[in-house]
BAFI-3210 file (N, C-alpha, C; in Angstrom, 3 decimals, decimal comma, padded with zeros to 6 digits):
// residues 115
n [1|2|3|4|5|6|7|8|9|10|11|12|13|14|15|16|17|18|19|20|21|22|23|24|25|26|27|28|29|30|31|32|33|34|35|36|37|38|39|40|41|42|43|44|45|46|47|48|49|50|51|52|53|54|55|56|57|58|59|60|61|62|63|64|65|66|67|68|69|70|71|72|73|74|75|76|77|78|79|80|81|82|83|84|85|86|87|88|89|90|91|92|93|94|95|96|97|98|99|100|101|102|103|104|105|106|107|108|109|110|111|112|113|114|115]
n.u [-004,870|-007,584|-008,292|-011,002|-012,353|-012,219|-013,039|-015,772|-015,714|-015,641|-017,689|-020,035|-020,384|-021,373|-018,757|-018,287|-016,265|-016,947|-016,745|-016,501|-018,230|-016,977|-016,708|-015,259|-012,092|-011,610|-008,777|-007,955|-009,031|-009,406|-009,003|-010,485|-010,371|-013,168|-013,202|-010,274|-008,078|-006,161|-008,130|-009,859|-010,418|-011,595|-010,875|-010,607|-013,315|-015,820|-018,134|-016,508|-014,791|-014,376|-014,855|-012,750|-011,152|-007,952|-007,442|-009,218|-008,586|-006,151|-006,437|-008,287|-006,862|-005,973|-007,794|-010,644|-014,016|-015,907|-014,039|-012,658|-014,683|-015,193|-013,114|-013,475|-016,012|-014,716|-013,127|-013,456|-013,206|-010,965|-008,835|-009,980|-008,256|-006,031|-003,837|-003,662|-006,344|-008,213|-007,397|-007,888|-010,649|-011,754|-011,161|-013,310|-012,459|-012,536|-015,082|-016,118|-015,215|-017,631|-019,332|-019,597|-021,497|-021,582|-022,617|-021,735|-021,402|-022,094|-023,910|-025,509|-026,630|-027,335|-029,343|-031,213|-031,984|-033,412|-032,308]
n.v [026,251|027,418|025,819|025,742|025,924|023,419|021,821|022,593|021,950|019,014|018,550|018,980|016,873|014,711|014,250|012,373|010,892|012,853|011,856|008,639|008,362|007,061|006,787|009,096|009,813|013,323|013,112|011,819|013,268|015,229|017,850|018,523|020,439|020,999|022,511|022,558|024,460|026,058|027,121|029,090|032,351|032,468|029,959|028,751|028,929|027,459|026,056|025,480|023,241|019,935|017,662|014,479|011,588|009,924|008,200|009,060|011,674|011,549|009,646|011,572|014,006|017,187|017,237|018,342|017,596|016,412|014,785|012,948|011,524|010,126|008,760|006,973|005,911|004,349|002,402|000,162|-001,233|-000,863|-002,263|-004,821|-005,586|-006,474|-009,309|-011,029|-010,334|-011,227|-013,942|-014,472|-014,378|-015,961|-018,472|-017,409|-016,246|-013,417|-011,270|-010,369|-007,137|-004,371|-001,873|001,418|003,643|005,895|008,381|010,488|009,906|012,260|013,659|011,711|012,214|014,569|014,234|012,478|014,122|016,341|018,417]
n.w [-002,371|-000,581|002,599|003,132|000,913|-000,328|001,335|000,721|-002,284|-001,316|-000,085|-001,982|-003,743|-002,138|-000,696|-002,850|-005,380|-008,341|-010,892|-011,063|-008,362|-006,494|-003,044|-001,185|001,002|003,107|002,932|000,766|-001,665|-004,503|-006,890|-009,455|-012,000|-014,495|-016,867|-018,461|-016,647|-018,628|-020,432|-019,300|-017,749|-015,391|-013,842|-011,372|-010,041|-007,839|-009,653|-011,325|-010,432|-009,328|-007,183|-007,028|-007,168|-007,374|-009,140|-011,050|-011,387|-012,798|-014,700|-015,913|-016,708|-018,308|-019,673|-021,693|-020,445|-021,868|-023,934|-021,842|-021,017|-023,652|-024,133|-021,963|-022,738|-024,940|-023,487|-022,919|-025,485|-025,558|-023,674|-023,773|-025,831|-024,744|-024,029|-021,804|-020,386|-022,204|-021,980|-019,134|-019,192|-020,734|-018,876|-017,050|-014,641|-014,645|-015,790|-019,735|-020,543|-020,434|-022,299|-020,685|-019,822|-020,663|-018,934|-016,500|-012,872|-011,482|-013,308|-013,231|-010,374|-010,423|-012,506|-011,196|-009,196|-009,799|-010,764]
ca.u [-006,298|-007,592|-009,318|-012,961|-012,748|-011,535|-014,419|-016,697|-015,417|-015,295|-019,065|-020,254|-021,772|-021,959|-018,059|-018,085|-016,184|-017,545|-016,650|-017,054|-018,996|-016,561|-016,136|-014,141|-011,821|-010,887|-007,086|-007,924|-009,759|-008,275|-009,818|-010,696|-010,832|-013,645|-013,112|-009,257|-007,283|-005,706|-009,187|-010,843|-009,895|-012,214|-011,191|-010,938|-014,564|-016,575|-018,936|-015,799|-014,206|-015,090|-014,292|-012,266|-010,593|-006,746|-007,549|-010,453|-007,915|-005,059|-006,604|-008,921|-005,837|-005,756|-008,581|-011,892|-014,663|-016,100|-012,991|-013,151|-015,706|-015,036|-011,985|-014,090|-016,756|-013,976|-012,267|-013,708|-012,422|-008,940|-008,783|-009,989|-006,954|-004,757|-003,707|-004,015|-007,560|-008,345|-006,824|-008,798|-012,243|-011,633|-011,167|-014,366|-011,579|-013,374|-016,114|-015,758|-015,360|-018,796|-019,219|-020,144|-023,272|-021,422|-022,631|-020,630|-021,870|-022,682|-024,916|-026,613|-027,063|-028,142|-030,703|-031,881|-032,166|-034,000|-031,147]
ca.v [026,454|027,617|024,456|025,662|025,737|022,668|021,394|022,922|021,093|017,369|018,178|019,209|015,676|014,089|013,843|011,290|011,300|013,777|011,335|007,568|008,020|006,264|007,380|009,530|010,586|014,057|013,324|011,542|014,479|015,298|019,082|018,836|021,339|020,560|023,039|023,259|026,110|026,878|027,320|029,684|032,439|031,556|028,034|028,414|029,013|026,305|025,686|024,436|022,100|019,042|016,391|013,161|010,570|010,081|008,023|009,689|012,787|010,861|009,581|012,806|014,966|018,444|016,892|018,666|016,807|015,748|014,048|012,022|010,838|009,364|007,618|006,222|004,921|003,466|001,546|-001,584|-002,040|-001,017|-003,120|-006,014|-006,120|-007,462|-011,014|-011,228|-010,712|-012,446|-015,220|-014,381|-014,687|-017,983|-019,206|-017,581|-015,058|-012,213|-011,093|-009,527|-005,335|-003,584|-000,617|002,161|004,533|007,524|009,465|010,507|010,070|013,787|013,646|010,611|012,517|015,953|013,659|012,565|015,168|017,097|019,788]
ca.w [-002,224|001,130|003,310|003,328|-000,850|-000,377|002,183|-000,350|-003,250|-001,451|000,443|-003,401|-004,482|-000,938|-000,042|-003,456|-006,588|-009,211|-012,188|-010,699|-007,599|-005,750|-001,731|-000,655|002,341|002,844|002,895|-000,854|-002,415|-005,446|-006,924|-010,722|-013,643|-015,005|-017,921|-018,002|-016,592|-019,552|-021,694|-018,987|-017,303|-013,988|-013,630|-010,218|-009,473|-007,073|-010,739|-012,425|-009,671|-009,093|-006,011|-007,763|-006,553|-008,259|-010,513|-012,156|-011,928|-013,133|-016,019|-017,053|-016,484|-018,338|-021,404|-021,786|-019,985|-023,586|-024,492|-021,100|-021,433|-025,670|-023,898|-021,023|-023,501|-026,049|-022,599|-022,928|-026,736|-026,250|-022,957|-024,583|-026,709|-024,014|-024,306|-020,290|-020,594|-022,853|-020,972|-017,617|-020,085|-021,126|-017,576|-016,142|-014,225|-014,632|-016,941|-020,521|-019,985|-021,091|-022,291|-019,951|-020,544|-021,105|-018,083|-015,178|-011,641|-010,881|-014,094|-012,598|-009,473|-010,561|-013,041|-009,793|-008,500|-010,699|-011,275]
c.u [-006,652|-008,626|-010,807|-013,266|-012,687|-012,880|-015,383|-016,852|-015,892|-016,852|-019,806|-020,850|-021,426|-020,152|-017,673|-017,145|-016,871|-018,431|-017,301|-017,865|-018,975|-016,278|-015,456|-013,235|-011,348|-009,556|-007,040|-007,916|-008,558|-009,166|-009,375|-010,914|-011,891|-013,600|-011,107|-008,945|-007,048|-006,497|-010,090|-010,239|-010,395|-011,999|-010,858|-011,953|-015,237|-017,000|-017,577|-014,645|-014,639|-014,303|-013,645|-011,164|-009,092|-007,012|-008,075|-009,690|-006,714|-005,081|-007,810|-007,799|-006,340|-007,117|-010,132|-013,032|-015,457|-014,802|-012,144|-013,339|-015,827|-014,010|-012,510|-015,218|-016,179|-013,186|-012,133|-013,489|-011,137|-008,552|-008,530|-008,777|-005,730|-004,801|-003,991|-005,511|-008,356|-008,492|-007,788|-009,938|-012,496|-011,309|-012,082|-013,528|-012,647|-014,188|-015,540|-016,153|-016,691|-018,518|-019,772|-021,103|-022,686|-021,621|-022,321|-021,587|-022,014|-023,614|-025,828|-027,426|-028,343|-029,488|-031,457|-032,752|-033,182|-033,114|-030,508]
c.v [026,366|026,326|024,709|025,575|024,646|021,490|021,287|022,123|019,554|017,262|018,152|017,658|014,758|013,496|012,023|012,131|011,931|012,341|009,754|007,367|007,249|007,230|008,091|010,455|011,984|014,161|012,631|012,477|015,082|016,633|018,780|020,160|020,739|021,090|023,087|024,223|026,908|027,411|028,777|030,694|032,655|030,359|028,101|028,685|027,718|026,114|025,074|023,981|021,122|017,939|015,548|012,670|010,816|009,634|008,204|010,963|012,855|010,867|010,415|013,696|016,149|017,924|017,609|017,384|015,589|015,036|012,894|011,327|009,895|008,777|006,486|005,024|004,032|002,676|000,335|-002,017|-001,909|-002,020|-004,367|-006,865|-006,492|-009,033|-011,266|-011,458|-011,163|-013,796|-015,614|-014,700|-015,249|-018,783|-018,431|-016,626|-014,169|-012,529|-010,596|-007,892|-005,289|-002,507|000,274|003,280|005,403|008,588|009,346|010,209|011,206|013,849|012,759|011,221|013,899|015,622|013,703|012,943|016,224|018,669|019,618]
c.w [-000,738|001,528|003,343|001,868|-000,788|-000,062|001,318|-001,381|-002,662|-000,938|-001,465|-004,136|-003,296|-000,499|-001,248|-004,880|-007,490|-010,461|-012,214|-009,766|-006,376|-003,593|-001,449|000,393|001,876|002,081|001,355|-001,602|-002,987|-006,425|-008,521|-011,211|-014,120|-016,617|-017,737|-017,852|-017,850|-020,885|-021,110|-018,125|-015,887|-013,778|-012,244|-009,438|-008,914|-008,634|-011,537|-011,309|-009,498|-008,084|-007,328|-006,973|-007,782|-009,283|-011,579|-012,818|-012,710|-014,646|-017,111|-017,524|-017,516|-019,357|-020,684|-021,098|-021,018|-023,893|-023,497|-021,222|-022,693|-024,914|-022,818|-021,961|-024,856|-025,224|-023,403|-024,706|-026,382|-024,991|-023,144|-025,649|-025,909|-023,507|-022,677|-020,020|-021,100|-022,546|-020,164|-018,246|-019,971|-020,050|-016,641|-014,806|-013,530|-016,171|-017,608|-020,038|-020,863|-021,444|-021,396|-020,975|-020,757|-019,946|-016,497|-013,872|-011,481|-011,825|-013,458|-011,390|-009,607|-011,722|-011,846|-008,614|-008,448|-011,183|-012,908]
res [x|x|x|x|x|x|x|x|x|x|x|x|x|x|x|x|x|x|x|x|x|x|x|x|x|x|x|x|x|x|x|x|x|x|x|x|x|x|x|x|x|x|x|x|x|x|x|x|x|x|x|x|x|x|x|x|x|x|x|x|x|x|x|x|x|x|x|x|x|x|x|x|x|x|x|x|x|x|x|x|x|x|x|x|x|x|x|x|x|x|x|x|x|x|x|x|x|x|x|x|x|x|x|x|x|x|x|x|x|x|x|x|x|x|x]
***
């Protein structure tokens, strides 16, 4: 992918993750599918890329954005089922996981936004 798509993509919600919202440097920038490749046959249009950090791209990898998202908002049960944390709870560690709202940081933004 040529460097100004590239540019394009990481300026695209302020040089932040798409998915978490988290910072991010050029030399991070990690270029999402938002629809996968293998469903569309434009998936390399700016409208279906999205900035992300690794681990957002790591752990969306090839899955529909809808199906994301249902693993993001079922975290904090399957999490919960490790005896480690558990542990950490009960000593005031860390907090119990919450559930997250369901909507990504670029939704939050383009609410925002009014887009």
């Amino acid at each position: 992918m040529k460097k100004e798509i590239r540019v394009k993509i990481w300026n695209k919600y302020g040089k932040k993750c798409a998915y978490c919202g988290k910072k991010l440097a050029y030399k991070d920038l990690q270029v999402d599918h938002i629809i996968p490749q293998s469903d569309i046959e434009s998936s390399d249009s700016i409208e279906n890329l999205n900035p992300s950090c690794r681990r957002c791209n790591l752990y969306k990898s090839s899955r529909p954005l809808e199906e994301f998202r249902k693993l993001l908002t079922t975290l904090h049960k399957r999490i919960y089922r490790i005896f480690i944390l558990k542990v950490a709870i009960d000593f005031h560690i860390i907090s119990a996981p919450q559930q997250w709202d369901g909507v990504f940081w670029f939704e939050k933004e383009r609410e925002k936004n009014g887009n």
